[in-house]
N, C-alpha and C positions, 0 to 999 in steps of 0.2 A: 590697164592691161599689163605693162609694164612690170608694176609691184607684185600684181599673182604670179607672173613667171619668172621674177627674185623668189616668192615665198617657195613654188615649188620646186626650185633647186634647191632654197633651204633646205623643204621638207625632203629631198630624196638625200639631201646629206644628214640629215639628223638622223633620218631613218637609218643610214649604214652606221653612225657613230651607237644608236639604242641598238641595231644585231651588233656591232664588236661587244658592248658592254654584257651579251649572255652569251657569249660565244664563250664556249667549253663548259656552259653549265649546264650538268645533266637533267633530265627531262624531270625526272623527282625532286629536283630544288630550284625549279621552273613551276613546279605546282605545289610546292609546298607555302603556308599559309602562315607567316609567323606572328608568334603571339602578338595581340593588340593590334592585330592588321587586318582589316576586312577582304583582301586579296594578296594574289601573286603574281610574278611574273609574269606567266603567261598570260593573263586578266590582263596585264597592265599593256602587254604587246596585241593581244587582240584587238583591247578597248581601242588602242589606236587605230585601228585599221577598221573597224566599227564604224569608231564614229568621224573618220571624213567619208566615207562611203554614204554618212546618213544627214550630215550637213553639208558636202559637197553636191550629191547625187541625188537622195531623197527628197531632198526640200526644191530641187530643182526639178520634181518631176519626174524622175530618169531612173533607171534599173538600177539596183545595185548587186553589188559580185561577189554579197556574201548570204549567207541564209539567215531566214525569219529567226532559227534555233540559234544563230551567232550571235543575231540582236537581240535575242531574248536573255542571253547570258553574259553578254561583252558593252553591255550599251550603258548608261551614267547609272550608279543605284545596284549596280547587280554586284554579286559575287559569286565566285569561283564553290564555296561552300554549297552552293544550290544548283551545282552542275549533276547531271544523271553521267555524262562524258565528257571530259575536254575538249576544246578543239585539239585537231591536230596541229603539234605542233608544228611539224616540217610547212604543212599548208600557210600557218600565221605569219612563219617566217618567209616564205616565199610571198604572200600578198603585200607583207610590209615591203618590201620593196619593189615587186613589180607595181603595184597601184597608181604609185604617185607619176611612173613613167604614163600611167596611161591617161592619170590628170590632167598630165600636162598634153598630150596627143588630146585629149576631146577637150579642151580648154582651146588650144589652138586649132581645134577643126569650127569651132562656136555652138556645140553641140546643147549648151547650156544658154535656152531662151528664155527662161523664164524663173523665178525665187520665191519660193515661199516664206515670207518672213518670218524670223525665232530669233525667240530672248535665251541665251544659255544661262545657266545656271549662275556665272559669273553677273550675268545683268548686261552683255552684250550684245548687242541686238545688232542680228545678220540680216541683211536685206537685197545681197545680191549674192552671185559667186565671188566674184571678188574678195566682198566680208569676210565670205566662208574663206576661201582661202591662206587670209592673210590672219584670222580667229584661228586657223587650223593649227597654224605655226605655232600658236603662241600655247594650245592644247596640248602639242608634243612636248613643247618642253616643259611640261607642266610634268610631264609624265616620265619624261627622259630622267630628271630631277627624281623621282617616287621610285623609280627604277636601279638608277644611284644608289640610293638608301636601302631596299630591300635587297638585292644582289650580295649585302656586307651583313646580312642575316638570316638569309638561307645556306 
C-alpha cells in the first residue's frame, strides 16, 4: 500500500512537470504531427490520461471518466491522424491533473476489490492495483521522455 501512494505522488508530480513542459504551446503545435512521427502532443497527453483510467479503473472493474471516443483515439496503436475531432484540449489538460488526486482518494477509500490480469505491451504483466499503479509511473515517463523530444519539433 505504501509504494502506490509513493507512485501516486510521483504520478501527480510528473503530471505538473509534463503540463510545465507545454505550457505556452499553442493549441496548433499541440496537434501538429511531425514528420516520421505517428502522433502529437496532445496524443501523447491524452494517451496519458487514457491509459491509467484503463489499467487503473478498467481492469479493476470500475467506471472510467473518460469516453469510449477517447479510448478509441488516445489508447496504445492509435493516432491523432485518424481523429474526426480532437480532444479538448483545456478538458486533457484539466483530467491530467485532477485524476491522479482522485487515484489516490479511491485508492485510499479501497474502492478497488478486485484486477483483472494484463500483459502490456512491454511484457509486464499487472495483476493487482498496485502493479497497475506503480506500471503507470513507469508509463509516464515513458511518455514524459516522447514529449521532451516532440515539443523541440513542433
Amino acid at each position: 500500500m505504501e509504494a502506490a501512494l509513493t507512485a501516486i505522488q510521483n504520478l501527480k508530480m510528473t503530471r505538473r512537470l509534463t503540463l510545465k513542459m507545454v505550457d505556452g504551446i499553442s493549441d496548433d503545435r499541440l496537434l501538429t504531427i511531425p514528420e516520421r512521427f505517428s502522433n502529437n502532443l496532445l496524443w501523447q497527453l491524452g494517451h496519458l490520461v487514457v491509459t491509467q483510467q484503463l489499467i487503473c479503473y478498467k481492469l479493476a472493474g470500475l467506471p472510467i471518466a473518460v469516453s469510449d471516443e477517447w479510448v478509441s483515439g488516445l489508447r496504445k496503436a492509435t493516432s491523432p491522424a485518424d481523429w474526426t475531432t480532437p480532444p479538448d484540449i483545456a478538458r486533457v489538460k484539466e483530467l491530467l491533473i485532477s485524476l491522479p488526486d482522485q487515484l489516490e482518494q479511491d485508492y485510499q477509500a479501497g474502492i478497488f476489490k478486485s484486477y483483472t490480469r494484463y500483459e502490456t505491451s512491454t511484457g509486464v504483466v499487472l495483476s493487482s492495483i498496485d502493479e497497475a499503479i506503480l506500471f503507470n509511473t513507469y508509463h509516464e515517463g515513458i511518455h514524459l521522455g516522447a514529449i521532451m523530444a516532440l515539443r523541440k519539433l513542433v
